[in-house]
N, C-alpha and C positions, 0 to 999 in steps of 0.2 A: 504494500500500500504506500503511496504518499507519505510526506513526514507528517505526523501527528502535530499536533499544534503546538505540544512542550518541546517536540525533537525540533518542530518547524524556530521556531524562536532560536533554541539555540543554534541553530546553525547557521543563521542570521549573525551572531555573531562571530563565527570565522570567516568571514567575508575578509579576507585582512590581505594583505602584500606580501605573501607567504616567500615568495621568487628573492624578496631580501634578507629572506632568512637562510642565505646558502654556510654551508657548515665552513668553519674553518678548520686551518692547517691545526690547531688544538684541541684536543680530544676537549668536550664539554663535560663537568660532573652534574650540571645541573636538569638532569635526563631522569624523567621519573621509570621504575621498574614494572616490567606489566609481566605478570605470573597467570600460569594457566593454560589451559588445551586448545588448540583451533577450532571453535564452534562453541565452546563453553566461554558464560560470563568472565571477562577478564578482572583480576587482582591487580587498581592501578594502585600503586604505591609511589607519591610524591614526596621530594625530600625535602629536608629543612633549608631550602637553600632559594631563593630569591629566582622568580620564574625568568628563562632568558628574554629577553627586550625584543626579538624579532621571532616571527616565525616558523617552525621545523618540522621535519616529516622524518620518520625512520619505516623503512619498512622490517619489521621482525619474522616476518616467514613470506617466505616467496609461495603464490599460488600455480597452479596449472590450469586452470577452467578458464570460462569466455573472459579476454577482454575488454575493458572498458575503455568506449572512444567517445570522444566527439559525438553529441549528436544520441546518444544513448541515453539509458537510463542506467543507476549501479541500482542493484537489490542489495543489503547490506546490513551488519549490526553495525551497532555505534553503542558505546561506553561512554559517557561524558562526563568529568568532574571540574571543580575549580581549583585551581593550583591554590588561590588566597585561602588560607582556611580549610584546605582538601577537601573542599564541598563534594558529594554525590549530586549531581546536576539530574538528568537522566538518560534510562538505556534502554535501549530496545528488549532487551532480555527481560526485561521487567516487564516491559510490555508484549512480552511472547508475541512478538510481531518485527521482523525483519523491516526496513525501512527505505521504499524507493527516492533515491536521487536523481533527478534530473537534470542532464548535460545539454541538455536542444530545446529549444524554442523558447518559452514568456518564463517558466518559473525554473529558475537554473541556480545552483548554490555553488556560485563560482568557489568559495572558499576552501570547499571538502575537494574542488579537483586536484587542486597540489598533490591531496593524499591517497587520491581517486582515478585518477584518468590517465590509462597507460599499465594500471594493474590488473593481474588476473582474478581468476575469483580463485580462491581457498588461500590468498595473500591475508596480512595481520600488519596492520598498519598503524604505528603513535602518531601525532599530532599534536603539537603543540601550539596554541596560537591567541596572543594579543587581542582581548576588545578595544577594536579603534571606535575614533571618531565618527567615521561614517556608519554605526551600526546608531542606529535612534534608540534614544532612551527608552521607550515606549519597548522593542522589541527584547533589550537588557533587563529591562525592569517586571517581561514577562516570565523571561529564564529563569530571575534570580542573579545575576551578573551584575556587578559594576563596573561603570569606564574605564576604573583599572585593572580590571582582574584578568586573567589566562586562563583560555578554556584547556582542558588536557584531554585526548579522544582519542579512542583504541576501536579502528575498525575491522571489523570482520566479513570480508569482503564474499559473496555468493557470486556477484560475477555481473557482465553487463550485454544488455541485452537492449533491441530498437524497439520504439514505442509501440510500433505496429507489428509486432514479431507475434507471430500465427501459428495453428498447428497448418500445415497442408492438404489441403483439400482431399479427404479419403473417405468415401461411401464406408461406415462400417458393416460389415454382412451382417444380415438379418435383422436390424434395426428397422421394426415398422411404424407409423406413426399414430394408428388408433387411436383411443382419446386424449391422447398427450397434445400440449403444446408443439407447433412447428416452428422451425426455427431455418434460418436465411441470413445470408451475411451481403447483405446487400442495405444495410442504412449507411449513414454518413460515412464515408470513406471505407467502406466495406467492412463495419460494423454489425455485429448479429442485431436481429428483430426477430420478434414474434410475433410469427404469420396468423395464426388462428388461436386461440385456449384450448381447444378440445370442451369436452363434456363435467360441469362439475369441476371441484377441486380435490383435492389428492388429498386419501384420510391414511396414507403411510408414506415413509419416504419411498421413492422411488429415481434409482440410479439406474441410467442409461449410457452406453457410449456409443457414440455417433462415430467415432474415428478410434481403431485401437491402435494404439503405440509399440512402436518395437523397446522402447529403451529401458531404464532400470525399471523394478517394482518400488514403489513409495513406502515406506517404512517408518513405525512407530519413532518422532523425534527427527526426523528429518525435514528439512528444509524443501518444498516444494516450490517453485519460481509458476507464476498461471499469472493469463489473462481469464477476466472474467464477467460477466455484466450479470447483474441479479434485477429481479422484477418482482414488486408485487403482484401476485396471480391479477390476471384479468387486465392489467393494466399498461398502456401500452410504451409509456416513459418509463427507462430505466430507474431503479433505485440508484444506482451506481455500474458506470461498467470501466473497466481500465483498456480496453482496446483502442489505440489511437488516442488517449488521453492522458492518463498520467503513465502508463505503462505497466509493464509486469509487475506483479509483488512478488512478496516474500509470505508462504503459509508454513506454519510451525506445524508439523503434523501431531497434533496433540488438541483432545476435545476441549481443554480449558483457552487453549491459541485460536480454535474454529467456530463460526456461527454454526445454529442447529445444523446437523447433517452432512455438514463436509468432510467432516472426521471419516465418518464412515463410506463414505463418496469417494473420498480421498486414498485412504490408506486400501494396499494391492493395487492400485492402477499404474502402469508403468508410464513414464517420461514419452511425450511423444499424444497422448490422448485426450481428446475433447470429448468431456460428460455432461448430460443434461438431468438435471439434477430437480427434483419437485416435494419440497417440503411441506410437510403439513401443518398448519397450523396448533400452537401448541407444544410440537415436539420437544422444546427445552423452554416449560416455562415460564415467566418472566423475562426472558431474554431480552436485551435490544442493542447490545452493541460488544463486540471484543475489548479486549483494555487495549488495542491499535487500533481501534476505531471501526470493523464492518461492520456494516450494521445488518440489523435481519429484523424487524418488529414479530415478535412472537406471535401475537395475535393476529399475523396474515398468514396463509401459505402464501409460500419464495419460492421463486423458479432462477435456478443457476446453469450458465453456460458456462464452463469452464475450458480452458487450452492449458495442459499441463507441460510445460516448455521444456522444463530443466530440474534438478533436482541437488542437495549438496547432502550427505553422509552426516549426522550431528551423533 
C-alpha cells in the first residue's frame, strides 16, 4: 500500500541533500548499529555521540531481487527512529504492512531515493538524514520531529516494480462465470471493472483464479507484492484499486496483516496468479481497516481482484 499517513509525514522529512553527505577518507564513529535478520524488525541502536551534520546511506546486505529504477514504485519496510532522544518514530513492522514508495509521477519521496533507487530487493539499507528547512513545520510537527533533529531509517527492501505491472493475460481453464461477478480490464488505462454482479451476494467466501501462476506457492509470513482493486458488492466505483495508481503493495501473509478473506485467498496460491475473491458480509466482524490502512467495511460483502506479482521469503 501507499505510505500511511504517520510513514507519509515522516518521510516528508528526509526530503534533504543527501548527495552532500558523500563519506569521507575517515572512517565515521558516529554510525548507529542495526542488529537482526533480513525480513525481521531491525534493533537500531544509536550512540551517545552527536548525529552527523549531512546526510548518509550504508547499504548493510546487498539484495538479488527486482531493481528499483526510475519511474517505479519500491515495496518496502522502513524502521524509523530519532537520533535526539533515540525516539521510536514508526515502522512498518508495526504496522504488518510493507510500504509503497513512489519514484514517477505527482507523489515521489525524492529523499528515500538516495537509499532506494538503484537497489535490489532482499538489500538492508541505514539512512541517516537531517530535518531541513524545506520540510514545513506542519508535516514535522505530525511525525513528532523537530527542525533539529535526524531521522535514522533501516530499510528492508522487497524490490521495485512499475505502477502498471500486470499479471498477463491467461484464460485460466475451467473458470466459469455463473453467478459470480464479471470482471474486464478494460477501465481507465486498462484497469479491471465489473461487468455485471451476478445473482444475490455471497453468504461464504469464495476464491476463484482466473489466471494460474507458475511461480513460488505463498506461505505463512511471507511477503506477497499484488495489485488489487476491491469493491463494495453491487457497486460500480472502486473502494480502492492500486493498478495504475499508487502501484503494487506489500501483503504480510498473516490474518492479523489481511482484510477478511485474503488470508485465506492468499496463502497456496503461487506468484504469477490473479484471484477473484467474494467476501461475505460479516466474515471478520467489526472489521474496517488493517493497522496499514485497507480497508474492507464488514458490514458489506467485498469483491477482490487480485495480480499476485512477486513474493519475498520472511
Amino acid at each position: 500500500m501507499p505510505l500511511a499517513p504517520a510513514l507519509r509525514a515522516a518521510a516528508a522529512l528526509a526530503v534533504v541533500a543527501l548527495a552532500a553527505g558523500a563519506c569521507t577518507a575517515s572512517e565515521p564513529t558516529n554510525v548507529p548499529e542495526v542488529t537482526g535478520a533480513f525480513g525481521d524488525r531491525p534493533e537500531i541502536t544509536i550512540p551517545d555521540l552527536p548525529a552527523p551534520e549531512q546526510g548518509r546511506t550504508t547499504v548493510l546486505r546487498e539484495g538479488t531481487g527486482p531493481e528499483v529504477r526510475e519511474g517505479q514504485v519500491a515495496v518496502t519496510d522502513v524502521e524509523m527512529k530519532v537520533w535526539e532522544g533515540k525516539r521510536k518514530l514508526v515502522s512498518s513492522w508495526g504496522l504488518l504492512q510493507p510500504t509503497t514508495v513512489s519514484f514517477g509521477g505527482e507523489r515521489v519521496f525524492r529523499g528515500w531515493g538516495q537509499a532506494l533507487l538503484g537497489r535490489k530487493g532482499g538489500s538492508r539499507v541505514l539512512m541517516v538524514a537531517p530535518s531541513k528547512s524545506g520540510v514545513g513545520p506542519h508535516g514535522r510537527a505530525r511525525a513528532g520531529v523537530g527542525p533539529g533533529d535526524h531521522m535514522v531509517l533501516v530499510f528492508d527492501l522487497v524490490g521495485g516494480y512499475g505502477v502498471d505491472q500486470r499479471v498477463p493475460e491467461r484464460k485460466a481453464p475451467g473458470v466459469g462465470t455463473g453467478s459470480a461477478p464479471s470482471v474486464s480490464f478494460t477501465g481507465p488505462k486498462g484497469t479491471p471493472t465489473v461487468g455485471r454482479w451476478g445473482t444475490g451476494t455471497p453468504d461464504k467466501l469464495d476464491v476463484r483464479v482466473l489466471v494460474e501462476g507458475k511461480g513460488p506457492v505463498l506461505g505463512d509470513g511471507d511477503v506477497a507484492v499484488a495489485q488489487y482493486g476491491t469493491w463494495i458488492w453491487g457497486r460500480d466505483k472502486p473502494l480502492r484499486r492500486t493498478y495504475a495508481a499508487t502501484g503494487p503493495s506489500g501483503m504480510l501473509l498473516s490474518k492479523d496483516a489481511l482484510p477478511p478473506g485474503l488470508y485465506e485467498a492468499l496463502k497456496g496460491t503461487r506468484v504469477g496468479s490473479r484471484l477473484r475473491v467474494a467476501v461475505p458480509a460479516q466474515y471478520r466482524k467489526g472489521f474496517t481497516a488493517t493497522k496499514g490502512g485497507i480497508a474492507a467495511p464488514s458490514e458489506h460483502p467485498i469483491f477482490w481482484v487480485i495480480d499476485v506479482l512477486d513474493h519475498q521469503d520472511r
